[in-house]
Every structure is written in C-alpha cells, then in structure tokens.
C-alpha positions as CSV (number, residue, x, y, z in Angstrom):
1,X,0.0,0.0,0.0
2,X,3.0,2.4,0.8
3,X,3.9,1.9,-2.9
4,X,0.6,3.1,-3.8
5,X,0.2,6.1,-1.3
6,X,3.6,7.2,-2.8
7,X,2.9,7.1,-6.3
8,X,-0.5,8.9,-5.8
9,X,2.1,12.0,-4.0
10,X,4.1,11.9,-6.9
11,X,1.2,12.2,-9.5
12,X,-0.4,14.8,-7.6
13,X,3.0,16.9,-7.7
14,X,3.7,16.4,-11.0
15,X,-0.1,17.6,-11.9
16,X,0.7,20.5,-9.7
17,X,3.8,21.3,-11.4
18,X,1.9,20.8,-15.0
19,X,-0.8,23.4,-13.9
20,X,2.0,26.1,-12.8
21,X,2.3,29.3,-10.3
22,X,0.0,28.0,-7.1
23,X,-1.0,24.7,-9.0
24,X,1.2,22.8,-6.4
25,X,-0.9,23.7,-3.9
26,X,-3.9,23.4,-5.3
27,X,-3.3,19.9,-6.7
28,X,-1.7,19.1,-3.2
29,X,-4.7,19.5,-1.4
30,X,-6.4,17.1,-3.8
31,X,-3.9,14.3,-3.2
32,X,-4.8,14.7,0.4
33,X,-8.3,13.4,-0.7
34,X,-7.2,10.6,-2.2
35,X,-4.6,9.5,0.4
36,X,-7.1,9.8,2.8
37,X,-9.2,7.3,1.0
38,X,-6.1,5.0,0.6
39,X,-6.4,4.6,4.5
40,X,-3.8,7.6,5.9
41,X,-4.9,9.5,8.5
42,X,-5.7,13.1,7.3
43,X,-4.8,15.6,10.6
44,X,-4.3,19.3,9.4
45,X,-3.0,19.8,13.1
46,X,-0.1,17.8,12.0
47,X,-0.4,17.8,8.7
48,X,0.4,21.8,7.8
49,X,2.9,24.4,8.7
50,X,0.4,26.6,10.7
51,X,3.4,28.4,12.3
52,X,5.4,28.6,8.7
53,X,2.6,29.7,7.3
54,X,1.8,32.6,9.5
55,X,5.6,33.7,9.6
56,X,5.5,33.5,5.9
57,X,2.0,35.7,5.4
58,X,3.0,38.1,7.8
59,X,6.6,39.0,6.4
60,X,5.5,39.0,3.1
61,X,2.5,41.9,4.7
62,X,5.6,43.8,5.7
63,X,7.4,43.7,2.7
64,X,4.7,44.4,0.6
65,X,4.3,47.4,2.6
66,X,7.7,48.6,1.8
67,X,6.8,47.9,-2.0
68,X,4.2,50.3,-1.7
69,X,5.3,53.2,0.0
70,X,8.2,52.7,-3.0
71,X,10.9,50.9,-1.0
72,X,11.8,48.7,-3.7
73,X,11.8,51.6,-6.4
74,X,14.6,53.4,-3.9
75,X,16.6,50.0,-3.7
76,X,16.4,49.9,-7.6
77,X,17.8,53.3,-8.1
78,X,20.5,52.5,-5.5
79,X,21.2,49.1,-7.3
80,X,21.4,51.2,-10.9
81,X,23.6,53.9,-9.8
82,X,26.0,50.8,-8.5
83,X,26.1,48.8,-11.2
84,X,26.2,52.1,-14.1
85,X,29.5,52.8,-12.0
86,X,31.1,49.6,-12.3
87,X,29.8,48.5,-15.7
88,X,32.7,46.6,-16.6
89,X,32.6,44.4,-13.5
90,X,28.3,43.9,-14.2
91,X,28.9,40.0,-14.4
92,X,29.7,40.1,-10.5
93,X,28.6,43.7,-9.3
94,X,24.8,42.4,-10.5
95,X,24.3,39.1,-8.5
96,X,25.5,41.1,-5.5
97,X,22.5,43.7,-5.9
98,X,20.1,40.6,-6.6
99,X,21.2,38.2,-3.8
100,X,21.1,41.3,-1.7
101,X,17.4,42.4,-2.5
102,X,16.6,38.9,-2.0
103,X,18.6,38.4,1.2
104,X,16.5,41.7,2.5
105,X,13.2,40.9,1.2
106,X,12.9,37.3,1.5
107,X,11.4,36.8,-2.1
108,X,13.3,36.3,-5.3
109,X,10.7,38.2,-7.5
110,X,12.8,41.6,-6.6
111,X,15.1,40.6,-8.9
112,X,11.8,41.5,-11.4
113,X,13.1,45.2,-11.1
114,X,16.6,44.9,-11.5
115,X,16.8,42.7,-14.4
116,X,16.2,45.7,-17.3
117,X,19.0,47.5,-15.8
118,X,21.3,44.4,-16.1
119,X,20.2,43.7,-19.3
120,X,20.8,47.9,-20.8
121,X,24.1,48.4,-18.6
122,X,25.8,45.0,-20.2
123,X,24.8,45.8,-24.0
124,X,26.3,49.5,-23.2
125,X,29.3,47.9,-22.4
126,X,29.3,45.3,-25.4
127,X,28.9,42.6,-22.6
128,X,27.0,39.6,-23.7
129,X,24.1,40.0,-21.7
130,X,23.0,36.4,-20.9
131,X,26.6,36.8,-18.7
132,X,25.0,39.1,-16.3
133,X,21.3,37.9,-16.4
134,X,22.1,34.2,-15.8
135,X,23.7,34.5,-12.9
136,X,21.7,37.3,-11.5
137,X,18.5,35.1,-11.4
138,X,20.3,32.2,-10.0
139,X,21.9,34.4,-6.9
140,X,18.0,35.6,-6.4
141,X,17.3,32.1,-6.1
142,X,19.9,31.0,-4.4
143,X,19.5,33.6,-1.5
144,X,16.5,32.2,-0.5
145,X,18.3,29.8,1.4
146,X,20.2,33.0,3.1
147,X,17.6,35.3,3.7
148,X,16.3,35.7,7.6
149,X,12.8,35.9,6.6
150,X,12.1,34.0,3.4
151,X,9.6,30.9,3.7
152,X,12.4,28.7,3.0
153,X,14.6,29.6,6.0
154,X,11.1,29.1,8.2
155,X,10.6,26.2,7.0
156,X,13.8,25.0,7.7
157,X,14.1,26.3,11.2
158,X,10.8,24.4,12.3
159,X,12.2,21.3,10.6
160,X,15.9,21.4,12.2
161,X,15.1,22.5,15.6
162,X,14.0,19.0,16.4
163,X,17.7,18.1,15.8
164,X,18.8,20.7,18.3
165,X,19.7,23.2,15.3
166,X,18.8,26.9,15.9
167,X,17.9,29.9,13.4
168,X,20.9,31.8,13.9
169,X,22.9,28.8,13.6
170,X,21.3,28.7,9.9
171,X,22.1,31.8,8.8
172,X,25.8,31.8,10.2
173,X,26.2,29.1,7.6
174,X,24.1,30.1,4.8
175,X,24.6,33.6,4.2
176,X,28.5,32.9,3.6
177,X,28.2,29.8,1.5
178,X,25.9,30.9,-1.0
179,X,27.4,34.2,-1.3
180,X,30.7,32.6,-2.1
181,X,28.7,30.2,-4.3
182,X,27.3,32.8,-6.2
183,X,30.8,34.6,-6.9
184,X,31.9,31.3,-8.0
185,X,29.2,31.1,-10.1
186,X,29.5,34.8,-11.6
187,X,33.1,33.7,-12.4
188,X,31.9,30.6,-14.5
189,X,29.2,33.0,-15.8
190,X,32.0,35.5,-17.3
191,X,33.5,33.2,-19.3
192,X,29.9,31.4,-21.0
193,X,29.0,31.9,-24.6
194,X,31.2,33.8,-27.2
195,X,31.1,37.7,-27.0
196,X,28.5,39.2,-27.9
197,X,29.8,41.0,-31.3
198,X,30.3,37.5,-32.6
199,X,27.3,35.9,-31.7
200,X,25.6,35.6,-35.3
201,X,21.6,36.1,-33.3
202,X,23.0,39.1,-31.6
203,X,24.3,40.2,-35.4
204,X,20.9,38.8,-36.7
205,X,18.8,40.9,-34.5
206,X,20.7,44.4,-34.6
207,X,20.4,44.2,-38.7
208,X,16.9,44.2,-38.4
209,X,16.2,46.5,-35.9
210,X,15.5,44.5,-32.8
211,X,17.7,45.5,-30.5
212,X,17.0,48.3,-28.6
213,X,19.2,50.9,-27.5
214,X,17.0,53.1,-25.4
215,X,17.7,53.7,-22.0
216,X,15.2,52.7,-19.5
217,X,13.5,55.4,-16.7
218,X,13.6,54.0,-13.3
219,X,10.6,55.2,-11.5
220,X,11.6,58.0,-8.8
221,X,10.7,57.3,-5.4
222,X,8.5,58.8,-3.2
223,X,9.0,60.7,-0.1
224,X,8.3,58.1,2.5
225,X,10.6,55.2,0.1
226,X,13.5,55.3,2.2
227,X,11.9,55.4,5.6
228,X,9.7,52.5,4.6
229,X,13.1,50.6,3.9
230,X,14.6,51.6,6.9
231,X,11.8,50.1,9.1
232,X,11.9,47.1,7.3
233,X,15.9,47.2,7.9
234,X,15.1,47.7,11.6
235,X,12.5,45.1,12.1
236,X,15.1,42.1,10.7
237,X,17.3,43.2,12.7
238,X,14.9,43.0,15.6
239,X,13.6,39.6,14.0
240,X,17.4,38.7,14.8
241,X,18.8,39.8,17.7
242,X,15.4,38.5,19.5
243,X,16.6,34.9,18.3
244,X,19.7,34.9,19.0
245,X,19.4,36.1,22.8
246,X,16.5,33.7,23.1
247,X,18.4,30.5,21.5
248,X,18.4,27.7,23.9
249,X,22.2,26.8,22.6
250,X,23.2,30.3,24.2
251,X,20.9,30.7,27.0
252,X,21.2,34.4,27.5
253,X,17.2,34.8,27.9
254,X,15.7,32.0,30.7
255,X,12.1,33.2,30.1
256,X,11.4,35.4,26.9
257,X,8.3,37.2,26.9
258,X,7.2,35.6,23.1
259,X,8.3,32.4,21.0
260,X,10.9,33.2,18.4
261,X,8.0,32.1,15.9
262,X,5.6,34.8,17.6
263,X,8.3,37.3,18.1
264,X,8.7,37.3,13.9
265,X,4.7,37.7,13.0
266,X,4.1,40.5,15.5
267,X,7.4,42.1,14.9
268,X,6.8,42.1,10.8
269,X,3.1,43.2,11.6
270,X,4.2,45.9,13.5
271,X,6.4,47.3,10.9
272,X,3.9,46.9,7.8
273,X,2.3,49.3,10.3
274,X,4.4,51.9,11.6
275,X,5.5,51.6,7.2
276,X,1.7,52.3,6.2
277,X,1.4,55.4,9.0
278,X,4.6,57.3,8.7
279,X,5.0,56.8,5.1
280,X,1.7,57.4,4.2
281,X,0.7,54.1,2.6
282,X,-2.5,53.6,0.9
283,X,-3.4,50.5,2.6
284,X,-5.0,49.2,-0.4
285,X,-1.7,48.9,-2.2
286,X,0.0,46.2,-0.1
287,X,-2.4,43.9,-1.3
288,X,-1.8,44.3,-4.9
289,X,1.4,44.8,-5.2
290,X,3.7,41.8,-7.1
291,X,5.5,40.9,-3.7
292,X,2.4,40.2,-2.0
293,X,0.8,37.9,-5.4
294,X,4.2,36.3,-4.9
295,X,4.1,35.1,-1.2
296,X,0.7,34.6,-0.9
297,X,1.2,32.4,-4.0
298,X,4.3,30.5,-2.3
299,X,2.0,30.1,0.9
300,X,-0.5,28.3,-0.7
301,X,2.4,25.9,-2.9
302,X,3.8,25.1,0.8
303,X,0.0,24.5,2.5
304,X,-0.9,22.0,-0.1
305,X,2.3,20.3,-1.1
306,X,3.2,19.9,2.6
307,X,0.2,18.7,3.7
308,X,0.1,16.2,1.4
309,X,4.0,15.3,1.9
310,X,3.5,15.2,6.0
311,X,0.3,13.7,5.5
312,X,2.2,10.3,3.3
313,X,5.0,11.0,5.8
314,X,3.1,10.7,9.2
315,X,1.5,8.0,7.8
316,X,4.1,5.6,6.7
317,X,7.2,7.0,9.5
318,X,8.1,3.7,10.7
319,X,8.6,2.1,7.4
320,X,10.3,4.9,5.8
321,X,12.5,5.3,8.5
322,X,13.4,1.5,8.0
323,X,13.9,2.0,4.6
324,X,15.9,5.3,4.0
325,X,17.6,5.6,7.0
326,X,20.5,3.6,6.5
327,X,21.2,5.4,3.4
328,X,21.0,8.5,3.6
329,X,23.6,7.8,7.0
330,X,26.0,6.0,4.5
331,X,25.7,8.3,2.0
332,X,24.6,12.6,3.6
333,X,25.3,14.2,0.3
334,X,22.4,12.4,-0.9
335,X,20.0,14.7,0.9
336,X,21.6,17.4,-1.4
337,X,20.6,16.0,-4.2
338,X,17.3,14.9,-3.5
339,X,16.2,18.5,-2.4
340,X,18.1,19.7,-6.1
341,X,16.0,17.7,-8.0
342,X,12.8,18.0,-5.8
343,X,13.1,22.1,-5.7
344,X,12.9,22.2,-9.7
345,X,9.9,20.0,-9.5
346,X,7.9,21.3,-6.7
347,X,8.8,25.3,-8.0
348,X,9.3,26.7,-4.8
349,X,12.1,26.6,-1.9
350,X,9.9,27.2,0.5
351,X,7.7,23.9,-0.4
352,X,10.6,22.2,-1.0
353,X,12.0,22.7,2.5
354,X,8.7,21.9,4.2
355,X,8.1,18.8,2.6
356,X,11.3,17.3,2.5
357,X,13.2,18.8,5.4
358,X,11.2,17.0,8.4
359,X,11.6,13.6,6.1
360,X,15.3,14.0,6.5
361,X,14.6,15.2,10.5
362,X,12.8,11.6,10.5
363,X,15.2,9.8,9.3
364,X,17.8,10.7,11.6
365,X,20.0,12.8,9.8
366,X,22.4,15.0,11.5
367,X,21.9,18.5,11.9
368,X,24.9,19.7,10.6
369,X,23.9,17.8,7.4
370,X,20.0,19.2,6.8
371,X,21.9,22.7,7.4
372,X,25.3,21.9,4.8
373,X,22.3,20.7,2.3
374,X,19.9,23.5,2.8
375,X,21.2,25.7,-0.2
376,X,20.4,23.0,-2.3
377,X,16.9,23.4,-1.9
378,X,17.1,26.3,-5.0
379,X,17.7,24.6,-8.0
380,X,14.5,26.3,-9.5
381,X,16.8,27.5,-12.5
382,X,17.2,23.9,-13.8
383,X,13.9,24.1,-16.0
384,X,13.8,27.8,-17.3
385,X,10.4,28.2,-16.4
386,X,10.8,30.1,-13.3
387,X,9.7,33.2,-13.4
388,X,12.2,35.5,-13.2
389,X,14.1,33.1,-15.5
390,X,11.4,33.8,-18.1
391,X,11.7,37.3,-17.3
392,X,15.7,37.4,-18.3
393,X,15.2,35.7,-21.6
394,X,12.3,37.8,-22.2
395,X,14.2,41.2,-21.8
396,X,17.1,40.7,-23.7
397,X,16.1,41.8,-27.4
398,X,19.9,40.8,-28.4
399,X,19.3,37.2,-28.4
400,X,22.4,35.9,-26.0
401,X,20.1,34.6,-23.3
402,X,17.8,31.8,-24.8
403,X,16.4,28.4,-24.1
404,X,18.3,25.5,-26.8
405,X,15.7,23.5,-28.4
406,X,16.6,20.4,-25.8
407,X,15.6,22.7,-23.0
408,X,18.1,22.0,-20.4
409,X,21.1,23.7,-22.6
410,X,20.2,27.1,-21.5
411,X,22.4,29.7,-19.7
412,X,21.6,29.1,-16.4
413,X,21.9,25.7,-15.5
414,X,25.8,26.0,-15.8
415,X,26.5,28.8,-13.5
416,X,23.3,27.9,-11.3
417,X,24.3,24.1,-10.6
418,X,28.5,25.5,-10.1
419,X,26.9,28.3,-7.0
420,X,25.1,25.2,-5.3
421,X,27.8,22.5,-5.5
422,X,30.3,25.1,-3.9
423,X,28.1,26.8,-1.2
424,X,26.9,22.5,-0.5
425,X,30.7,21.5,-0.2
426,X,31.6,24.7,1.7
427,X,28.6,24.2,4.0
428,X,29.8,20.8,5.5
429,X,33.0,21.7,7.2
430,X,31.3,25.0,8.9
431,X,28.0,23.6,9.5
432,X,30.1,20.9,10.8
433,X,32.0,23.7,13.0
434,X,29.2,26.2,13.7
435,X,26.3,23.0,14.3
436,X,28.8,20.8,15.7
C-alpha cells in the first residue's frame, strides 16, 4: 500500500507542477483526498505548517508594505547607480545587488526590477548580456536559502530545531556559503557563450532592428521610500537579535516574553504598520502589489504540497525510517541531491524545504547535514520556467540569453548548478564547525 500512497504523491505533484504558479498547492490538497481514501490518516493539526505559514503571510504583509510606499523603487535606483559605476565588472557587481534584494526581502521576485537594468548596462558595455542575467536570477534564487525571513529559511528552522539546530545557527552558515557560491558562479558566468559581437543572433537581431538601445527610466521614489526601507531594515534586525538572545544553545534569555515564531509575526506586523502610518501608505496597495501575489502564491504551494508530503510521511514514518535511514547515513550528500531535484519539481524553496526537510529530520539525519544541504533546496533555475528566468530571456532583445531546443542547454543551469555545489561543499566543514 506504501507503494501506492507514494505514487499517488508523486502524481499529484507532477499535476501540480503541469498546472503552474499555485498549481502545487492546489493539486496538493487534492492528493490529500485521495490519500485519505487510501487509509492515511488526514490531521491538518499535524499535517500543515500553521506556524510557517503565518511567519510566511506576515513577512510578506511587511514587505509588501515597503513595495508600496516605494521601497523597492529606492533599492532599484541605489542598485542602478552601482552597477552604471562599475559597468565593466556587471557579471559580478549584479548578483551582489540581486542576492542582496533577495537576502533583505525574502522573495526572489525583486530581482523582477533589477533585471532591465542588467540587461541595458551589459549591452552598453558590449557585454553579452545572458553573462549578467544568468547569474543574477540564479543568486535571487539562491538567496533564499540565506535570507532571515524568506519561507524557506522558516521552514527549515521548524524542521531542524528538532535536531537541536537553531535559526541563527542557519544563517551563520548560509549567508556565507551561498554568497561565495554565487561569486563562483558569476566567475563561471563570465566566461559562457562567445562575446557578444560575434554571436551571429545578436548580429541577426541588430540588422533588423530589434535591438534596442534606449535607456530605461527607473521610477523615482516617493517621499516616504526610504523610511519604509529603513523600518523594514530595523524590524530584521529586531527579528534577529530576538533569536539569538533567546536561543536555547546560548541561554542568554531564561524566560522570553514571546516564542521566536511569535516574536517574527508581531514584529513584521508591527512594521507593515508603523510603514503604512509614517509613510503614508495607501493601505490598499499592499495587497496588490507583485510581492504580495508572490508570497501569498508560495503560501499556498507550501499549504498544499506539505500537507500532502506530512500527511504520506506521518502516515508511513516507521517504514520509511526502516527504509531510508540507513542510506542517507552511509551516504549525507544524498540529501543534497534529493532537495536539487525536488526544488525544480515542486517550484518553490519554501515547499521544498517543508516537505522534504522534516523527512530528513525523521530519518535521523544530522543536523549539521540538513543545514550543509539546505542551499540545495534552490535549484529552481534547472527548468527555465521560473519566473524570473522567463523574465531574463524575455528582456534581452539581443538574443544571448535563450532556451536550446533540448531545453536543459540554457544559460543558467551551468552557473546555477557551479553556486550550489560550492556553497553545499563549503557548507559541510562549517555547518560541521558552527552545528557541531
């Protein structure tokens, strides 16, 4: 019957991943139907990430506040003023400013803004632009794992704390190791593809006509912008100091006043609204702005595709822990691997991480090695259907960043697959050292 209960999961996520966007979700909660038919028992106490889920909602309210009092827009105008000064250096200047956004705002879909500045700052500078772009929307992906309040990094704190892991413990390791795994990237990414003067669809596309050498108008911000960007600054910083002097491992806090998971909703509440009253939000904004279509979108994916993951999971523990345990203890660097393949599939970290981190937690598996494998929870770039890896293709009229017709020979895969291996291999010897 576990055979059965399994394949019915896998069905479901494919279906989920055929329909799209929130399709994972959706097509989650309709596997839970039929495994609860199949006999498992269907408990949404158990079965779904209430806590995740109201960690994720509320810190994507905050940001979404800063989106609309024009944060974002003042970020963007920072990030084009950096990269216009350094335009020679865009293949590495621009995955800085995107992992950045990303680390800040928890959401790769900031990268949406930046990318037409990329794209009109390396054809300026005769850089092919699929150089730039490539590795830009793989470090906004990748910095998911890094970012202190991205759904991912939730998820992955509920699911290691069991194995006496703690958030800051998390971040020490994954904010260095993707970094450096994104330079390493950007340095594979500089040398991809022929230049762009010799690159006969480039040469196709400038004889007609198509390529267009207009400069773009970033949007100026308004008044309150920066302020609404400083709060947001303020209340991460909050989000982590609170953790840290709380964190059992440390014990400098006997008998805080709110849960870490507590502390982060009212704390990112609180800031949407001191953003909305002393910038002078329209209130009405925050909800239709693209940051809060994006996280509202990634809560559902982890709602239904974790529900239906805990719900096989609970269900069947004892077996699977008879069955996988043993090797994934021979062999850790399997976990890596399995959360690669599974992140292009399921289409979000986040989900990914909450379906697939408390397996490993199940199983037995070390701390040290859930937090060394947690970047590779962001292989979303492997199928260029992301996205923000539509939006790069899209953008560049000269023709350098395309999809081959055999799908997987496309420019991001290279430098994308180089960042995770070396922030993965970097991550065991200091998750070893920081987790112990």
């Amino acid at each position: 019957m576990i055979w059965i209960q399994f394949i019915v999961v896998l069905v479901f996520i494919l279906i989920g991943a055929r329909i799209g966007s929130i399709g994972i979700g959706l097509a989650g909660g309709a596997g839970v139907i039929v495994l609860g038919l199949l006999g498992l028992p269907v408990d949404p106490e158990t079965g779904i990430p209430w806590t995740v889920l109201g960690i994720i909602m509320t810190v994507i309210v905050a940001a979404s506040a800063m989106q609309a009092a024009g944060g974002l827009d003042y970020l963007v105008g920072l990030s084009e003023r950096m990269l216009r000064r350094n335009p020679r250096r865009i293949t590495f200047y621009a995955p800085m400013v995107t992992y950045l956004m990303t680390l800040l705002c928890g959401t790769g879909h900031v990268a949406f803004s930046t990318l037409p500045v990329i794209s009109e700052v390396a054809k300026e500078e005769g850089i092919r632009p699929s150089r730039p772009l490539s590795i830009s929307v793989v470090a906004s992906q990748v910095a998911i794992a890094a970012s202190p309040i991205s759904a991912a990094t939730i998820a992955m704190t509920a699911a290691a704390q069991p194995a006496g892991v703690e958030y800051y413990q998390i971040l020490l390791v994954a904010i260095p190791t993707t970094f450096v795994g994104c330079m390493v990237g950007a340095l594979v990414a500089s040398h991809q593809g022929c230049e762009l003067q010799d690159d006969p669809v480039y040469q196709e596309r400038e004889a007609k006509g198509l390529v267009s050498h207009t400069k773009t108008e970033i949007a100026k911000a308004p008044v309150g912008a920066k302020r609404s960007v400083g709060v947001f600054l303020v209340a991460i910083i909050i989000v982590m100091l609170y953790a840290i002097l709380i964190s059992d491992n440390l014990g400098l806090v006997e008998n805080p006043p709110y849960p870490r998971e507590a502390a982060i909703m009212i704390i990112m509440l609180t800031a949407a609204m001191v953003i909305v009253l002393w910038c002078r939000t329209d209130p009405t904004k925050v909800a239709t702005g693209s940051v809060f279509r994006g996280g509202m979108s990634a809560a559902v994916c982890i709602l239904g595709v974790a529900w239906l993951g805990n719900t096989f999971v609970n269900g069947n523990l004892d077996a699977i822990k008879a069955a996988g345990g043993g090797i994934v203890e021979s062999a850790p660097w399997l976990l890596a691997v399995v959360l690669f393949f599974a992140s292009a599939l399921l289409y979000s970290q986040g989900a990914t991480t909450a379906t697939l981190m408390p397996v490993a937690q199940a199983l037995g598996v070390a701390g040290s090695v859930m937090v060394a494998s947690f970047p590779a929870v962001t292989g979303l770039y492997l199928l260029p259907t992301y996205p923000t890896t539509v939006a790069a293709v899209e953008l560049d009229d000269t023709g350098s960043t395309r999809i081959g017709k055999y799908v997987f020979n496309h420019p991001f895969i290279l430098p994308g697959t180089v960042s995770v291996i070396v922030a993965v291999l970097i991550g065991f010897p200091l998750a070893k050292l920081v987790v112990g």
